[in-house]
Backbone bond lengths (Angstrom), bond angles and torsions (degrees), N, CA, C in turn:
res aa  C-N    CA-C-N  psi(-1)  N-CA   C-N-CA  omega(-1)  CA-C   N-CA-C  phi
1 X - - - 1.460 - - 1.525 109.58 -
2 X 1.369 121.26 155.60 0.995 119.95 -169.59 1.716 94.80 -97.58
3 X 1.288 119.50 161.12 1.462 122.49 167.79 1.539 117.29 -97.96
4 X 1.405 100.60 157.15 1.703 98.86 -168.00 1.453 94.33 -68.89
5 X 1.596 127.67 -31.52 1.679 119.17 -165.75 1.880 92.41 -53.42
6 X 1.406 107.33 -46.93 1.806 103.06 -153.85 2.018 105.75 -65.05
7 X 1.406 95.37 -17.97 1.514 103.77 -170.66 1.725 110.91 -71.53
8 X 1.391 97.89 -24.85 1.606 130.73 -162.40 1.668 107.80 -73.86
9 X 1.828 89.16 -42.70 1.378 88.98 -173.19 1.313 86.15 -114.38
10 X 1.263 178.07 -79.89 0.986 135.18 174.66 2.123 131.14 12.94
11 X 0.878 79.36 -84.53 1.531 84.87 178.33 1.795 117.87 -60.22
12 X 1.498 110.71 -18.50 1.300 111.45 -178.71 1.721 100.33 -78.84
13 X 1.224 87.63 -46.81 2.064 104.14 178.40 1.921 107.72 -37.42
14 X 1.363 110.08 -53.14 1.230 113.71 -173.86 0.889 108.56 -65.84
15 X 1.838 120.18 -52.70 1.813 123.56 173.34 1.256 104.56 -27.54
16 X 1.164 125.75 -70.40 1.477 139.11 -176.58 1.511 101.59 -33.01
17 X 1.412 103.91 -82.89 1.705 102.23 -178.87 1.540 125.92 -22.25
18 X 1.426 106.87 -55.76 1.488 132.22 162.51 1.106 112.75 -1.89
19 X 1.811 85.59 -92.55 1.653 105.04 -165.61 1.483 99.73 -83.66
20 X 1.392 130.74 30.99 1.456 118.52 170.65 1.781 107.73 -118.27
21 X 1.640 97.68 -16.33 1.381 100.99 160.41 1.339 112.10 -66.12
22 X 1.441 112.45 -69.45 1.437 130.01 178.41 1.635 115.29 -26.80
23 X 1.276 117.68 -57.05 0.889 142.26 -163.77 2.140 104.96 -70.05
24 X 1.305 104.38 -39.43 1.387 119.49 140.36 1.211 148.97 -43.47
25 X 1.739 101.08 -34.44 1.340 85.58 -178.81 1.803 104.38 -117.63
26 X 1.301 116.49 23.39 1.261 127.63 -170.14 1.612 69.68 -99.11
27 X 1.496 146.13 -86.25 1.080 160.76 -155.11 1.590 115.08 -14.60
28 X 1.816 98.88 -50.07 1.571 119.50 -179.54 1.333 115.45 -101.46
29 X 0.560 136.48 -34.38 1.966 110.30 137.52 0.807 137.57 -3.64
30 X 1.940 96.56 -84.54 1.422 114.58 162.19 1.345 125.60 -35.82
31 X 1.405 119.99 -74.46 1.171 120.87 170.08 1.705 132.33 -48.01
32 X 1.342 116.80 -22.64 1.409 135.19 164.28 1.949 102.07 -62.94
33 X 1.004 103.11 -41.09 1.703 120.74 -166.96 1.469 88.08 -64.84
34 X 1.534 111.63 -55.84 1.641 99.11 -161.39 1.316 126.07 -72.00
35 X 1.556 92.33 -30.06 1.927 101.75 170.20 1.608 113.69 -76.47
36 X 1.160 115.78 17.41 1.820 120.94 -171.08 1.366 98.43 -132.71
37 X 1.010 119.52 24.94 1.828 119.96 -168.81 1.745 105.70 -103.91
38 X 1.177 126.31 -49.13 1.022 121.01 150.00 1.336 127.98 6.84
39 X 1.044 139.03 140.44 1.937 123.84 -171.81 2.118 91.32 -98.62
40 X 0.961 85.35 169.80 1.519 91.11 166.57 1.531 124.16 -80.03
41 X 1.172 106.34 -47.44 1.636 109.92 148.02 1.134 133.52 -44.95
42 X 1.484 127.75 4.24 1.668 133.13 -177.37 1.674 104.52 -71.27
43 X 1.008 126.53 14.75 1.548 101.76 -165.74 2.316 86.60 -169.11
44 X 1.197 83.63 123.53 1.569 91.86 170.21 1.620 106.56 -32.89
45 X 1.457 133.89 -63.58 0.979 138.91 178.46 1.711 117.10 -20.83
46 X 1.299 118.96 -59.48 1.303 146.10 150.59 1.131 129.52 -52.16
47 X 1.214 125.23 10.20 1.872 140.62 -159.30 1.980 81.28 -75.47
48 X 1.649 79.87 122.54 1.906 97.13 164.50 1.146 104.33 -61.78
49 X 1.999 135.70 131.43 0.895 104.58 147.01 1.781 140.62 -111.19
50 X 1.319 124.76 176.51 1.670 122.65 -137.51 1.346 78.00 -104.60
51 X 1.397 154.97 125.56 1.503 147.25 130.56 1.534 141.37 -54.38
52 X 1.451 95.70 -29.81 1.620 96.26 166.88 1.582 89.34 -162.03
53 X 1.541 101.97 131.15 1.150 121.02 140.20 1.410 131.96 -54.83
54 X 1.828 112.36 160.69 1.262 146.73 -50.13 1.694 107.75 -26.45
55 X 0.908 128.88 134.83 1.490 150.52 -161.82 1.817 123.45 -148.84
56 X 1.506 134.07 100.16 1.380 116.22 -179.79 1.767 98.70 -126.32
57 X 1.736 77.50 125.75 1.758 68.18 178.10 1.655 109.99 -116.71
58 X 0.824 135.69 156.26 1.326 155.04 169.40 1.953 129.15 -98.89
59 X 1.430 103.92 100.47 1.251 98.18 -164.70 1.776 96.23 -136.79
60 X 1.717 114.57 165.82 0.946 124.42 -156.91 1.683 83.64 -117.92
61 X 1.535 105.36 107.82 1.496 118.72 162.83 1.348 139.67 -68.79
62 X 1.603 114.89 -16.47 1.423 132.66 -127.33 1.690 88.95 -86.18
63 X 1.614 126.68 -18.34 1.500 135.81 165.22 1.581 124.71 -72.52
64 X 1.627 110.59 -27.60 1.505 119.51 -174.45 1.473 113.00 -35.93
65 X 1.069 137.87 -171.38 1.478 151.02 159.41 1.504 86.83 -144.65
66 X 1.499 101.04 -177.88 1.439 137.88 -171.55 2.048 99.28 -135.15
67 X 1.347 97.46 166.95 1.743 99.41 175.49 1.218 110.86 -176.99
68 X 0.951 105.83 176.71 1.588 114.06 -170.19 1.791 116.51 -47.79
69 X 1.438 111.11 -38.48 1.351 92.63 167.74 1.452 147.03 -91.22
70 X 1.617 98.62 -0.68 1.420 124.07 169.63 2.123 93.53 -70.50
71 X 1.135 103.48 -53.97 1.590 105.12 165.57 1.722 119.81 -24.96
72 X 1.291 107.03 -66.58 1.451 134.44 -152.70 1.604 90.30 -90.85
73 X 1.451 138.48 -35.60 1.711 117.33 166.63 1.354 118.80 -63.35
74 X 1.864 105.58 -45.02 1.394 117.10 174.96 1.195 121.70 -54.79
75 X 1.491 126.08 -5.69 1.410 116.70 158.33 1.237 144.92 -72.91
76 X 1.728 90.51 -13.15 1.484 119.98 164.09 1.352 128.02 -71.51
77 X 1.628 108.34 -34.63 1.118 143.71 -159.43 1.868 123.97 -95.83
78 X 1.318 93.12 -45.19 1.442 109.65 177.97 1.728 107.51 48.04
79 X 1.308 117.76 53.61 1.769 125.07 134.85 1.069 125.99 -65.03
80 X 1.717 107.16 142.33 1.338 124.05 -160.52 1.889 107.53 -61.91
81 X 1.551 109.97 -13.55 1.252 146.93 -167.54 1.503 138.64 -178.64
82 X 1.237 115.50 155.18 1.561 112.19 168.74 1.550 111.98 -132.78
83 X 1.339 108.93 41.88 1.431 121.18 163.23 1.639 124.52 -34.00
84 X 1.616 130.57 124.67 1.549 99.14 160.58 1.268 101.45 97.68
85 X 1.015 136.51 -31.10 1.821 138.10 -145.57 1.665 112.62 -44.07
86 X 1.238 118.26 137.47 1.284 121.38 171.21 1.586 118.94 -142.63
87 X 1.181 121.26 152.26 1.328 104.54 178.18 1.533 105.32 -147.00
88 X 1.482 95.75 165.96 1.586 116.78 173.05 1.488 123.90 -143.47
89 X 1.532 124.31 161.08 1.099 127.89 -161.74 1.701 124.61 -118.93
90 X 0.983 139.33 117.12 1.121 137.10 -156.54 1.672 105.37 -139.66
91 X 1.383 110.33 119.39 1.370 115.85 158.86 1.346 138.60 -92.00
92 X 1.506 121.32 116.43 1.461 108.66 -152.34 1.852 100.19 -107.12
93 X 1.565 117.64 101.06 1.055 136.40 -149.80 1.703 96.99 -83.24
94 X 1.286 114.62 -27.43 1.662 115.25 178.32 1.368 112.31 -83.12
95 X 1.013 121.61 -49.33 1.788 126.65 -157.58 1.277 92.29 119.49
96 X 1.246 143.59 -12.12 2.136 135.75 -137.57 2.140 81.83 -72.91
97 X 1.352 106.44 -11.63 2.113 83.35 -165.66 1.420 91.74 104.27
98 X 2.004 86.44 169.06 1.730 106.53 171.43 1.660 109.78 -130.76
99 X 1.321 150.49 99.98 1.043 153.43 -160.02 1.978 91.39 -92.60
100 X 1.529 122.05 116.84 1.657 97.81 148.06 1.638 93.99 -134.30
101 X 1.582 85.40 164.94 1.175 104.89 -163.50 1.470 107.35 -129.95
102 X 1.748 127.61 121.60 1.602 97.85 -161.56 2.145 79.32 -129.05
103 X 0.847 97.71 3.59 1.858 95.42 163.77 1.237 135.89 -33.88
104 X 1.445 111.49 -8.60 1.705 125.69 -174.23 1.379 98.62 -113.80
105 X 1.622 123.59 10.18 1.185 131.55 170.35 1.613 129.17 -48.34
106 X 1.060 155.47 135.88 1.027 143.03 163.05 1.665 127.39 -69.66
107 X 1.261 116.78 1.68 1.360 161.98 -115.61 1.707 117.59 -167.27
108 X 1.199 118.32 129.02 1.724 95.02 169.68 1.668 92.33 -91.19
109 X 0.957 109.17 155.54 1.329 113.83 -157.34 2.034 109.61 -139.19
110 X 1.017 136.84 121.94 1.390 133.20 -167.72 1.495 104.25 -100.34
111 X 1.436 110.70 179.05 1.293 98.67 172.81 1.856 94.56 -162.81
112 X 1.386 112.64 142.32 1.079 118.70 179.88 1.610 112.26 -123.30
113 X 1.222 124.39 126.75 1.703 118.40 -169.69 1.918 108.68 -107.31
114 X 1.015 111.75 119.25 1.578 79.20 -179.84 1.785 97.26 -125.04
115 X 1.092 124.31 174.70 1.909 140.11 -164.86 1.531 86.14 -111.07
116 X 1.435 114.55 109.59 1.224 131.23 157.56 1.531 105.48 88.15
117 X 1.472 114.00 169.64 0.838 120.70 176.32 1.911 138.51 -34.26
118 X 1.106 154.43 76.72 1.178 156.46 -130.49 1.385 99.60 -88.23
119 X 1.183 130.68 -0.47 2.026 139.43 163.50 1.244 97.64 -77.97
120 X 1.651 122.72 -34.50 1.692 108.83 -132.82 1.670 91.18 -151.64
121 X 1.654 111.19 49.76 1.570 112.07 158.40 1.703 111.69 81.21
122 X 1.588 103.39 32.47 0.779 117.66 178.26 1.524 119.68 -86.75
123 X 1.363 122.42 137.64 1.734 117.64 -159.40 1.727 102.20 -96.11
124 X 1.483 107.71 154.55 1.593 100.54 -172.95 1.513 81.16 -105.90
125 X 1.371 103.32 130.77 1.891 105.23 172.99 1.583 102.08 -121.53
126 X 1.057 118.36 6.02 1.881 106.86 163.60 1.874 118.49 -169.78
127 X 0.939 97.73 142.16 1.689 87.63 -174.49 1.785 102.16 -157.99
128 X 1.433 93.07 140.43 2.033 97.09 -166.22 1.152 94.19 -154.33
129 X 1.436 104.68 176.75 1.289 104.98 161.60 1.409 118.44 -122.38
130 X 1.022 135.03 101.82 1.589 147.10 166.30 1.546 112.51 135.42
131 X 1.256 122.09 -11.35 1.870 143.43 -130.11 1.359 131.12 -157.23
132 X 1.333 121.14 36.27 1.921 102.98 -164.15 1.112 84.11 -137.33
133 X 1.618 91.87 165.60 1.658 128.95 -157.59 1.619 110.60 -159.77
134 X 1.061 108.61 154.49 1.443 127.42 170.55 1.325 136.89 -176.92
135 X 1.406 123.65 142.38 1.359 140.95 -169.53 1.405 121.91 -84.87
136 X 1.007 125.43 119.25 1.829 107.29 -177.57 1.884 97.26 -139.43
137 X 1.332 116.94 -145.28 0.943 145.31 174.36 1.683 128.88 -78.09
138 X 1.023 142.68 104.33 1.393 129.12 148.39 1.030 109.77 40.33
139 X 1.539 150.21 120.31 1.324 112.77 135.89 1.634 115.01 119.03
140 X 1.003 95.98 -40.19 1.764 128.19 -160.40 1.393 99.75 -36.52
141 X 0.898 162.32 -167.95 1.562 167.50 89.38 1.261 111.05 -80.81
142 X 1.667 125.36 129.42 1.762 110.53 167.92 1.571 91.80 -133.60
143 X 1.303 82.64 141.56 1.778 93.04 167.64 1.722 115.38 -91.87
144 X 1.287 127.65 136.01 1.242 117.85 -164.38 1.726 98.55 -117.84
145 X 1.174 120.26 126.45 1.676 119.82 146.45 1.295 144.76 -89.93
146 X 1.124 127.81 93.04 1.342 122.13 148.54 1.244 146.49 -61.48
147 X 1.550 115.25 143.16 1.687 105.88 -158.39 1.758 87.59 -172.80
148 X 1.107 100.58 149.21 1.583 131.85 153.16 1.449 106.68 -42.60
149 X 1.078 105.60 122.88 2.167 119.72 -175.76 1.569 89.95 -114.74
150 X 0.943 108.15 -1.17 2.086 101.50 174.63 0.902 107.64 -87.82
151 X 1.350 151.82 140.07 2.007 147.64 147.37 1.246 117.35 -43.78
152 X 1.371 111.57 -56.71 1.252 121.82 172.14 1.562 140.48 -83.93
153 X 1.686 97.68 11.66 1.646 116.47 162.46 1.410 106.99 -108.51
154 X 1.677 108.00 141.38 1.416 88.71 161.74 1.398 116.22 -115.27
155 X 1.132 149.85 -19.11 1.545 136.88 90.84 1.146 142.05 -164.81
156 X 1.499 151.09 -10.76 2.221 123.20 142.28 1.977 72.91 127.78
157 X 1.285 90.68 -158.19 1.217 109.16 -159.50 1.360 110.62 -105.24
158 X 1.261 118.13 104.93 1.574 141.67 -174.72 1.433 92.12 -59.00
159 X 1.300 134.49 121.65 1.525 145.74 134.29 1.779 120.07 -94.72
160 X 1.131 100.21 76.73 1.929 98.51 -167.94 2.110 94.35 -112.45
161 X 1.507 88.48 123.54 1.645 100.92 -167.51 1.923 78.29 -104.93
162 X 1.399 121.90 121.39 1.663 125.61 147.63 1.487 110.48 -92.13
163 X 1.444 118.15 132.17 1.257 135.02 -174.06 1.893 97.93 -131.01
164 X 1.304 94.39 171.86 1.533 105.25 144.25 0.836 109.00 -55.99
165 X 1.716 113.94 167.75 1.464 139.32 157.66 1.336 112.67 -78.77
166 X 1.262 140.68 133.26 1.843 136.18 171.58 1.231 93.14 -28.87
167 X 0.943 99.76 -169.04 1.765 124.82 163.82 1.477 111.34 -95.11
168 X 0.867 124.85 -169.15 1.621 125.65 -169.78 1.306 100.31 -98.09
169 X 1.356 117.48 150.65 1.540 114.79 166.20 1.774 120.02 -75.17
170 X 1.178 104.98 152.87 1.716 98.31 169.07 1.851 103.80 -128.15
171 X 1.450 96.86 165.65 1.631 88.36 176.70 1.610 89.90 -164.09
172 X 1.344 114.29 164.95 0.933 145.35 -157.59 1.481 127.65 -161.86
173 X 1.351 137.37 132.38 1.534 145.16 -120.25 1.460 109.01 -139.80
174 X 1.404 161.96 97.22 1.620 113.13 144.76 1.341 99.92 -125.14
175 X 1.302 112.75 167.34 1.258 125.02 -165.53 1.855 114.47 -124.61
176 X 1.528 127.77 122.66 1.377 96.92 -165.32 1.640 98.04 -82.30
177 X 1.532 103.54 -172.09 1.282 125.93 -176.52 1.507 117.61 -79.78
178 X 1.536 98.86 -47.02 1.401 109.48 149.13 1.105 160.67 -63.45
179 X 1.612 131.93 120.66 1.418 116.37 -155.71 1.711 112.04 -152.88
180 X 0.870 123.31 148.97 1.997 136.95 -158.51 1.102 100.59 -103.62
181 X 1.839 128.03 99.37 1.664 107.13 134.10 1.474 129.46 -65.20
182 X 1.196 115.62 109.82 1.461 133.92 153.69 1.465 118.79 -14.55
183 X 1.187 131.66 163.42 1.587 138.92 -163.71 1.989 87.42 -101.68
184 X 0.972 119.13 -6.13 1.467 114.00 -175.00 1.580 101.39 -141.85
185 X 1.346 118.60 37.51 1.348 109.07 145.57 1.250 110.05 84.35
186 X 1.420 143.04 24.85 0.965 158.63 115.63 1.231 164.33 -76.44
187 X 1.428 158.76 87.52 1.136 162.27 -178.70 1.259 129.07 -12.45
188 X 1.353 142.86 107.46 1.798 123.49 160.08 1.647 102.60 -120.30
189 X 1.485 75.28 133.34 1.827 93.62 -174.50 1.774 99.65 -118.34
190 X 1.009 116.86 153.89 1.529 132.58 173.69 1.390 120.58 -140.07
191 X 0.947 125.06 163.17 1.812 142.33 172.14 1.408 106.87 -176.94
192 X 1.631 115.36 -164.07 1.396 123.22 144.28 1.204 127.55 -139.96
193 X 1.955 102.28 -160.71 1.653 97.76 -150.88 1.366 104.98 -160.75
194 X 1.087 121.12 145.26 1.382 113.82 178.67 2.252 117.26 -139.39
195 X 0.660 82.28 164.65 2.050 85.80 -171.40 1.250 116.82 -161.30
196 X 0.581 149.88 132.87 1.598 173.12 81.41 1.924 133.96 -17.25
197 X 1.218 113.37 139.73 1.670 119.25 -170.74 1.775 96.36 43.85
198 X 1.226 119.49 78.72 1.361 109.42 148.74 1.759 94.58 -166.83
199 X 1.390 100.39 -172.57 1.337 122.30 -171.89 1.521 95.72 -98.17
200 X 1.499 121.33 140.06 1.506 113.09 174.77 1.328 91.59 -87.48
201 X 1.221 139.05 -51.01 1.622 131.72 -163.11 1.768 103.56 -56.06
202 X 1.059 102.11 -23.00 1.844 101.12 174.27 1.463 124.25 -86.56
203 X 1.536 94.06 -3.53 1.342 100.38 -160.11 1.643 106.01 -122.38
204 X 1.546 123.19 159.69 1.366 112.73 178.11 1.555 111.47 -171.78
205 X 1.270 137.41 154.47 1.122 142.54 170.56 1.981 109.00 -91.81
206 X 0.819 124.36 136.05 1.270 133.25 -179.75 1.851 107.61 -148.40
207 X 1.530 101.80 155.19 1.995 107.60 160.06 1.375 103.55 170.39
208 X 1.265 96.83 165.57 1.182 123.25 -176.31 1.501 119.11 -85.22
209 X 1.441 127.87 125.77 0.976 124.28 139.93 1.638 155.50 -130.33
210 X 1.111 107.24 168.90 2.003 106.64 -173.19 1.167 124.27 -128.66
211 X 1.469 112.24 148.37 1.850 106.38 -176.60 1.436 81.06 -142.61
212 X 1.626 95.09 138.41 2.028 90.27 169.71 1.764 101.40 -92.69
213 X 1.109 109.04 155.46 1.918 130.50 163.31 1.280 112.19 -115.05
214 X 1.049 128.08 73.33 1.251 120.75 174.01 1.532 100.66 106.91
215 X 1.688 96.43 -128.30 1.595 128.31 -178.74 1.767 95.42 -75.35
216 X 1.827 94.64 -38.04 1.792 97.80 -164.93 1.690 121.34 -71.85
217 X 1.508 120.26 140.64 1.394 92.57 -166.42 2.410 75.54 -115.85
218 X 1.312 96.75 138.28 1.605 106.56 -167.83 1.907 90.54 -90.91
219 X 1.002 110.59 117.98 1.583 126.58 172.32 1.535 102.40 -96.61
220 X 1.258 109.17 126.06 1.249 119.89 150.83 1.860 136.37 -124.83
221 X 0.824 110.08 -159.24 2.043 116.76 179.75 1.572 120.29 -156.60
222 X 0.811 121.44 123.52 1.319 128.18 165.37 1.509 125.88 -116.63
223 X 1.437 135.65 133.18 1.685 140.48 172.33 1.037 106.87 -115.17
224 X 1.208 98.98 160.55 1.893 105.85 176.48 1.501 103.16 -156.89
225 X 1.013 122.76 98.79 1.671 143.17 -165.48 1.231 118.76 -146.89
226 X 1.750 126.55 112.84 1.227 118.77 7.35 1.404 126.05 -85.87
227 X 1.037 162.38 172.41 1.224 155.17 158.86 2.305 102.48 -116.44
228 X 1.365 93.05 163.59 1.556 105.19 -179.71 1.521 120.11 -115.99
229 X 1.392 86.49 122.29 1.868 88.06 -176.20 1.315 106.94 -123.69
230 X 1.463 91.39 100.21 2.137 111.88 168.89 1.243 86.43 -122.66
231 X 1.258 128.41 53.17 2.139 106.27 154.01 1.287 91.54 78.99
232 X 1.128 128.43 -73.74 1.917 125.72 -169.97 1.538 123.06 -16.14
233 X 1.203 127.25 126.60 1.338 102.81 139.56 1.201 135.22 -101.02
234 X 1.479 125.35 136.89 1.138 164.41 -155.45 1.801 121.02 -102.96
235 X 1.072 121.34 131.74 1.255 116.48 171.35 1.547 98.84 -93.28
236 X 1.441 96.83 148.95 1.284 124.44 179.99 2.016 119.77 -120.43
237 X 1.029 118.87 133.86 1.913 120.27 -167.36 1.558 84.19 -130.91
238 X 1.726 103.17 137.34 1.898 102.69 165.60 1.864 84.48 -148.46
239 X 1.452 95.61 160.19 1.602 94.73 173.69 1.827 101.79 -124.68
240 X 1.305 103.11 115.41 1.725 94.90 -174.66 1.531 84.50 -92.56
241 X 1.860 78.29 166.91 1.758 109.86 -171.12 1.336 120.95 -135.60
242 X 0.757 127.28 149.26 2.025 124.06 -169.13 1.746 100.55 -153.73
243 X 1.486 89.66 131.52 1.287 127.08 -173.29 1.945 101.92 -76.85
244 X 0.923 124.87 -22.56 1.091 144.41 -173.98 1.483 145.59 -88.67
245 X 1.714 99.19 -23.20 1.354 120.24 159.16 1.560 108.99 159.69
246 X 1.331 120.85 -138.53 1.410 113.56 -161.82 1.516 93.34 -132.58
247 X 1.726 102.17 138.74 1.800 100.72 155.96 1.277 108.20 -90.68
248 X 1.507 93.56 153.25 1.492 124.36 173.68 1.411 133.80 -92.04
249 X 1.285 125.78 -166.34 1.062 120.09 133.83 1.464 138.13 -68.44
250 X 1.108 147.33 163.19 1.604 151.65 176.68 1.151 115.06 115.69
251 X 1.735 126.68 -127.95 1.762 150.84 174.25 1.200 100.19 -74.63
252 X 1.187 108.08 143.48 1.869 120.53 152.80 1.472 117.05 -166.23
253 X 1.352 121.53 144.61 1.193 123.93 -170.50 1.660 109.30 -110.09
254 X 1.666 115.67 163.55 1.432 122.83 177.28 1.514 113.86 -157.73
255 X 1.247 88.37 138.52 1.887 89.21 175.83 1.298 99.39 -119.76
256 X 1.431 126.46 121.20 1.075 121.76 -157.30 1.898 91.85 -117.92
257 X 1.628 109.20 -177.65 1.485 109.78 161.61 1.551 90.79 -177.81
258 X 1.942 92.41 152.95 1.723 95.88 174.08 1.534 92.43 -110.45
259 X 1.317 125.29 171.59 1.443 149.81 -153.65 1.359 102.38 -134.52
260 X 1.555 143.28 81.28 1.289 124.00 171.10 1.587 103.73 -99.72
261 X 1.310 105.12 145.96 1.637 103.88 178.66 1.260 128.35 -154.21
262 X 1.560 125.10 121.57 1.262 132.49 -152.81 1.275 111.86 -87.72
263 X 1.304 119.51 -139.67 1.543 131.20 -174.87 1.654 97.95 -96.23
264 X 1.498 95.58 -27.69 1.447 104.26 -164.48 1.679 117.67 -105.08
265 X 1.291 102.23 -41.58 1.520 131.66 -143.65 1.554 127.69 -140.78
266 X 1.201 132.21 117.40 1.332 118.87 151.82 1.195 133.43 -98.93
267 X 1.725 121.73 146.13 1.346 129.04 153.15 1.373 113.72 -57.38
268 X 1.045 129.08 168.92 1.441 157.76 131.13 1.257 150.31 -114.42
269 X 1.143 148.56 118.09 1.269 136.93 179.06 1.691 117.63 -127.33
270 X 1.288 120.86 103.41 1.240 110.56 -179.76 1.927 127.81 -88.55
271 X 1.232 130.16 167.02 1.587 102.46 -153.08 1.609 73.68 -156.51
272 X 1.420 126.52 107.14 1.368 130.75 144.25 1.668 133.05 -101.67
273 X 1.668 87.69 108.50 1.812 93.88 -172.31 1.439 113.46 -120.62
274 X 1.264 103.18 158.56 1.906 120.70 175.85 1.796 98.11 -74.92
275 X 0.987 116.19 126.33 1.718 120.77 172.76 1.874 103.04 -120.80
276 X 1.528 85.14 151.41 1.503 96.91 -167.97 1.174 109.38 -130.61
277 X 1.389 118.18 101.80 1.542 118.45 -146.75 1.961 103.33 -125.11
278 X 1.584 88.35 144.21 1.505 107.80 -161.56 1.834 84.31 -130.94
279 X 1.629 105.21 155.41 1.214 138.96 -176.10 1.221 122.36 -80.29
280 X 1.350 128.56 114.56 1.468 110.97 -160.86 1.754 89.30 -158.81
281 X 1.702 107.75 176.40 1.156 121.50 -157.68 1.173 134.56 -113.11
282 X 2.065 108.83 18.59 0.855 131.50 -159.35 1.914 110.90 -130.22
């Protein structure tokens, strides 16, 4: 006969087995889970792709890695990091540009854009951190990365909105003929100006000007920052100044230019005129 002790341990023996299977196969899962955590987007290879713009997607980075070729753009680039990295793919079928924007990040968040494939001789044409854009060709395909610009983040919750690019800025210049030396040796010149798609705080009219005295030729400078670009034109007042001596009355020359500047891009317009300058008290 068997004894109840041998039945006892018997049956305890198997318990054991049991929960040591069990206990096994909860184990590899798990561990299968952690090496599969990674997003699918971790690696250019995997680049999500975007089908139609305006587009914001929202994704949880905090699994990404970084690798050797997030390495090898950033040399172009010089980020504080490429923590996190993820990417996506977007074909820009007009020419209109690629605007992304990852500022709603939870995260400071960078972004690197490159024209074509980034495995296979692909060019990096813009890289920022929170902000970049670029213009190319028809057609173009760019793969974009996002990633953690912190060292010590690896990265939170990606909010990256891809849009178009604005439109280009335009700007426009004139300068009058007429112009005031000051009671203290300075110049004010005026005209106007007008601009469109840009930032006025980015943007500005500035130039140079000269009157000869003699042998002496009197150099001066003028800025004008910020200026406003809604299409309007606008009059514009600057008072240039020279380290060098005083304007007068008579000739004087200027090469002037306005500065409009987008997310992407600036206009320019440069404006060289003869000024005919009278003495005044202002």
């Amino acid at each position: 006969m068997v004894s109840v002790q041998t039945v006892r341990g018997t049956l305890m023996g198997v318990r054991r087995l049991l929960v040591a299977v069990a206990t096994a196969a909860l184990l590899v899962p798990a561990t299968a889970a952690v090496a599969a955590a990674a997003p699918a987007n971790d690696t250019a290879g995997g680049a999500r792709a975007l089908a139609a713009l305006p587009k914001t997607v929202t994704q949880n980075t905090t699994t990404a890695t970084t690798d050797a070729l997030d390495a090898e753009l950033n040399a172009q680039c010089g980020a504080p990091a490429t923590n996190g990295s993820v990417w996506f793919r977007v074909v820009d079928k007009t020419g209109a540009g690629l605007l992304v924007d990852t500022t709603a990040s939870d995260y400071s968040a960078g972004i690197m854009i490159v024209a074509g494939d980034p495995s296979d001789g692909g060019q990096l044409v813009a890289c920022g951190p929170g902000l970049s854009a670029t213009r190319g060709e028809p057609g173009t395909t760019y793969w974009v990365m996002a990633f953690s610009d912190t060292p010590s983040v690896t990265g939170g919750t990606l909010k990256a909105t891809f849009s178009e690019a604005p439109p280009a800025p335009t700007a426009a210049l004139t300068v009058n003929r007429n112009a005031v030396a000051t009671r203290d040796g300075s110049l004010r010149l005026k005209g106007t100006y007008s601009c469109t798609n840009a930032d006025g705080y980015q943007s500005d009219i500035e130039g140079l000007v000269q009157q000869r005295a003699g042998r002496l030729k009197i150099n001066g400078f003028f800025f004008v920052n910020p200026i406003v670009c809604d299409g309007k034109t606008r009059k514009w007042n600057a008072l240039a100044t020279s380290d060098n001596g005083y304007f007068d009355a008579g000739k004087a020359t200027t090469a002037s230019i306005i500065f409009a500047c987008g997310a992407l891009e600036c206009a320019a317009e440069p404006v060289e005129r003869t000024l005919v300058v009278t003495r005044g008290w202002s």
